[in-house]
C-alpha positions as CSV (number, residue, x, y, z in Angstrom):
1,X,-31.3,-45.8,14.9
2,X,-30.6,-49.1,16.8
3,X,-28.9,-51.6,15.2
4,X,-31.7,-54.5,16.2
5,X,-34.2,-52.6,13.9
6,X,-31.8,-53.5,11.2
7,X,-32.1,-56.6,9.0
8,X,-28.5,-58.5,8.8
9,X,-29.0,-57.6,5.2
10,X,-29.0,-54.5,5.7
11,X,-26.1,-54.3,8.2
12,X,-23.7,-55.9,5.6
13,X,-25.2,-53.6,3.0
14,X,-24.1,-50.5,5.3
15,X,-20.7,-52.1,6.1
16,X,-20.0,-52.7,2.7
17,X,-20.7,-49.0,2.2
18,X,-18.4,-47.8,4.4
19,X,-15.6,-49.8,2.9
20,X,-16.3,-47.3,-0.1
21,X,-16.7,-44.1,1.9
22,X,-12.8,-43.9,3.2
23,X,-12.1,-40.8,1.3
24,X,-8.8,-40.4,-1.1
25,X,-5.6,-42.2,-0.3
26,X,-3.0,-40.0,-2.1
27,X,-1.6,-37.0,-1.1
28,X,-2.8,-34.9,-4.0
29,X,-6.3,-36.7,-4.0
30,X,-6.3,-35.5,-0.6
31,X,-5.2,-32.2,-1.3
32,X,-8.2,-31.6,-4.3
33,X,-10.7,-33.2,-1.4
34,X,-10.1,-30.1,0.4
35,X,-11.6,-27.9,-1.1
36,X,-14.7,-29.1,-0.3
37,X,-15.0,-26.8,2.8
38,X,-14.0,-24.4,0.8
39,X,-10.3,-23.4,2.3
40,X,-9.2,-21.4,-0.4
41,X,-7.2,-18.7,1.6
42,X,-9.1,-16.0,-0.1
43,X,-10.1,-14.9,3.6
44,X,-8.9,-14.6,7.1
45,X,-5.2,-13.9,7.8
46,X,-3.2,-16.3,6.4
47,X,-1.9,-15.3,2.9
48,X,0.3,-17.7,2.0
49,X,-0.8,-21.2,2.3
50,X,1.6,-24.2,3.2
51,X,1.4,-25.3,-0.2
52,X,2.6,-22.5,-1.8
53,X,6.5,-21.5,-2.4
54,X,7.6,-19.0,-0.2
55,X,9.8,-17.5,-2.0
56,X,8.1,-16.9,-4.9
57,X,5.3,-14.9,-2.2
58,X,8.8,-12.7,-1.1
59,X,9.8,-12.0,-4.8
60,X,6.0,-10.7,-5.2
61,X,6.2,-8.7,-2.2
62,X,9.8,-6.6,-3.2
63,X,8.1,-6.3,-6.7
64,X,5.5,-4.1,-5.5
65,X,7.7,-2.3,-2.7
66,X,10.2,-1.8,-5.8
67,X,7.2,-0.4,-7.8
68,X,5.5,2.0,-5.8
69,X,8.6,2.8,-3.2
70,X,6.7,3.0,0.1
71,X,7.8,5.9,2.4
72,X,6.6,5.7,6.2
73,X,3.8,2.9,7.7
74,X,0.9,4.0,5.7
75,X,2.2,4.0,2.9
76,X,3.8,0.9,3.5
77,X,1.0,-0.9,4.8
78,X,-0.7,-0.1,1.9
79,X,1.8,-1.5,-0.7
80,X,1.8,-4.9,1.8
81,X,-2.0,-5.3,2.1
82,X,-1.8,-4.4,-2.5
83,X,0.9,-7.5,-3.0
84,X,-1.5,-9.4,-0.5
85,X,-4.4,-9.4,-2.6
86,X,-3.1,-9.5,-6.1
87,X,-1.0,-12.9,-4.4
88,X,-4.7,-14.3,-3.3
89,X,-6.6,-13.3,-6.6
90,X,-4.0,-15.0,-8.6
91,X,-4.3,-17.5,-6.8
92,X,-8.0,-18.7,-8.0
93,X,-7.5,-19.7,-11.9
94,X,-5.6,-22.7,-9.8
95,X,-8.7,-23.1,-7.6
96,X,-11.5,-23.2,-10.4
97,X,-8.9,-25.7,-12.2
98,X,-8.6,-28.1,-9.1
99,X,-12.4,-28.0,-8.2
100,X,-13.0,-29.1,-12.1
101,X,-9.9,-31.3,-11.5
102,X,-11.5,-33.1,-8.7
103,X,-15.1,-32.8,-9.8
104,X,-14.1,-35.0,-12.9
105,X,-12.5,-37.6,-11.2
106,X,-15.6,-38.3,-8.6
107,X,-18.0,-38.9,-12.1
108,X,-15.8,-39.7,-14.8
109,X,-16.8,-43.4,-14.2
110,X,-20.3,-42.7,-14.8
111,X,-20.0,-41.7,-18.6
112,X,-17.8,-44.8,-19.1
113,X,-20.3,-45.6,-21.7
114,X,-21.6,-42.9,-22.6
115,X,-20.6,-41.7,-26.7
116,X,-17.8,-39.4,-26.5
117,X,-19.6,-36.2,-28.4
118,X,-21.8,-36.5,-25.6
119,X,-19.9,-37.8,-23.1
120,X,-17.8,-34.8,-22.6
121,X,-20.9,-32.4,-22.4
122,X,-22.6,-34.5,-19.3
123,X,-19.2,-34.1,-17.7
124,X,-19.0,-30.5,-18.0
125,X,-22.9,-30.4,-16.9
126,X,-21.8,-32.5,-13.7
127,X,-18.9,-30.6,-12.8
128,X,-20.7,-27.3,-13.1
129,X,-23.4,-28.9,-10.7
130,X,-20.9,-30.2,-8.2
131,X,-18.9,-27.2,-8.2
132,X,-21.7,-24.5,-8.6
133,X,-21.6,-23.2,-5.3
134,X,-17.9,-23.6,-4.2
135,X,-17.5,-21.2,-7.8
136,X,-20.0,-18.7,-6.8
137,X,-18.4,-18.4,-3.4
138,X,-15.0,-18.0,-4.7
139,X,-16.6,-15.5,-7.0
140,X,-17.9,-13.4,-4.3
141,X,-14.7,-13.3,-2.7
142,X,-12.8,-12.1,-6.0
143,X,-15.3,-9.1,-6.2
144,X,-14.5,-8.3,-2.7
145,X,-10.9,-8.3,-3.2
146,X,-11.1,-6.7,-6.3
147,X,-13.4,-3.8,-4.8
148,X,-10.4,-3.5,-1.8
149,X,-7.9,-3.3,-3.9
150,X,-9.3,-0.8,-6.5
151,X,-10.1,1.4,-2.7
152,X,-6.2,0.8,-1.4
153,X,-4.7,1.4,-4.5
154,X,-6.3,4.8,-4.3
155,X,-5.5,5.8,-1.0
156,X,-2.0,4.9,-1.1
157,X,-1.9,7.3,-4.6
158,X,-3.6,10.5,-2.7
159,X,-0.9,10.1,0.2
160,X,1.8,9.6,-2.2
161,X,0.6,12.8,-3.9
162,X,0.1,14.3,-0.8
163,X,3.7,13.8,0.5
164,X,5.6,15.1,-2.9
165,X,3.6,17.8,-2.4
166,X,4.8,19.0,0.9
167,X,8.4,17.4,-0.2
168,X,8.6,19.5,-3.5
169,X,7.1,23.0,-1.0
170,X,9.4,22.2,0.9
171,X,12.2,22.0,-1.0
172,X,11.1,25.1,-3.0
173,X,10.9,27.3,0.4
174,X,14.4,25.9,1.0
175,X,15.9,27.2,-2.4
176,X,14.3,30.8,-1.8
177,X,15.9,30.9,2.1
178,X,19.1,30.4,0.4
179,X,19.3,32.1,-2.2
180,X,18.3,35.3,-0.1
181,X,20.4,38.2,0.6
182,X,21.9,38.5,4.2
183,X,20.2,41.6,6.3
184,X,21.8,44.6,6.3
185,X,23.5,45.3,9.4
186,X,24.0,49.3,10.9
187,X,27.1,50.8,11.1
188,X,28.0,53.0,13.3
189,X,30.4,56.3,12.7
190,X,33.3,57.3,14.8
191,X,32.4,58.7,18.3
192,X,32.8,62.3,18.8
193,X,35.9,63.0,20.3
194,X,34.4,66.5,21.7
195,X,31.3,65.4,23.7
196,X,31.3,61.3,23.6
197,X,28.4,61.1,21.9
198,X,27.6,58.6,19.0
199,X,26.1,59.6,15.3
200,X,24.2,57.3,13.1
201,X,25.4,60.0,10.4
202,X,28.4,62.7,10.7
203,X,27.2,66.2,12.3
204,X,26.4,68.3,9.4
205,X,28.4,71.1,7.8
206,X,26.7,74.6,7.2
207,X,27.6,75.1,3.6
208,X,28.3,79.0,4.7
209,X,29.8,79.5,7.3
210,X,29.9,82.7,9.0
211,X,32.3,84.7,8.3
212,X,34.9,86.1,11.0
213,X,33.8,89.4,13.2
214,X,36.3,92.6,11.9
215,X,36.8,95.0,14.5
216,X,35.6,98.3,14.0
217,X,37.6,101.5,15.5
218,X,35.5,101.7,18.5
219,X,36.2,97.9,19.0
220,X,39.7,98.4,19.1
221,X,39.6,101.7,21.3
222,X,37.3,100.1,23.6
223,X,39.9,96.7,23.5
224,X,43.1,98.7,24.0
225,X,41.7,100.8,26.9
């Protein structure tokens, strides 16, 4: 709209406006503004916000590792993407607490005069107007975590179950191996010293033998002659 359609009135009225339209001047004021675009880290890849103590986010991280003892990248993934979520779901009681926080302190000044019994209830029925859709978004976005979790959480227990169970087959076929007895090895008998030949077993001995030729008279004659 050009400015020459406007009555000086007017212009003043919109100027003064303005003056009033600067936004919050503290930090924290700032901070609860916000979360008007709703920038409540519940999405996207950043997990830790700047606001947040990063040590605190480390502790929770070795707290799950310690708990479920991750073994190889799956598994570890898993436990990282777990300690993620639970670190963003905890984080919302703080966000529903701050959009209240700041959703009172944009009205307060219109119940100034209003009886306190019902003072406090047309509060509570302006916040939940201000804040109804920035609540049902967060909402969404704790089912959704919720639902991933409750699918993670499950995969990372059947490959957990899954590697025990090779480990423990494993281990088993290991015990029988050495407990086993070694193989039998073939030994071999003395060679003959008569014809060089080798015997698995020793020649066998008749159990009569035959008893020695007797020379009969005509033997003899025929022998001495």
């Amino acid at each position: 709209m050009n400015n020459k359609n406007i009555s000086n009135a007017q212009l003043a009225a919109n100027r003064a406006n303005a003056k009033h339209s600067t936004g919050p001047l503290s930090a924290a004021a700032r901070m609860l503004v916000s979360f008007n675009a709703v920038k409540t880290g519940l999405t996207g890849c950043t997990v830790l916000l700047p606001q947040e103590d990063g040590n605190l986010y480390r502790a929770h991280v070795a707290a799950y590792e310690k708990e479920f003892q991750p073994v190889g990248i799956q598994e570890r993934e898993l436990v990282q993407s777990l300690a993620d979520i639970r670190w963003r779901l905890n984080r919302i009681p703080g966000l529903e607490a701050a959009l209240d926080t700041h959703a009172r302190s944009l009205i307060i000044d219109r119940f100034e005069n209003t009886p306190a019994p019902a003072r406090e209830f047309f509060i509570m029925v302006e916040v939940f107007s201000t804040n109804e859709k920035k609540l049902h978004n967060i909402h969404l976005h704790e089912a959704r975590l919720a639902r991933r979790r409750e699918k993670e959480l499950a995969e990372l227990r059947a490959l957990q179950l899954e590697r025990k169970a090779k480990e423990a087959a494993a281990k088993e076929e290991a015990s029988k191996s050495a407990a086993a007895p070694p193989p039998q090895t073939q030994v071999k008998t003395a060679t003959s010293a008569q014809n060089g030949f080798e015997f698995t077993n020793p020649p066998a001995v008749p159990e009569n033998p035959p008893a020695p030729a007797v020379e009969t008279p005509e033997v003899a004659i025929k022998t001495a002659a």
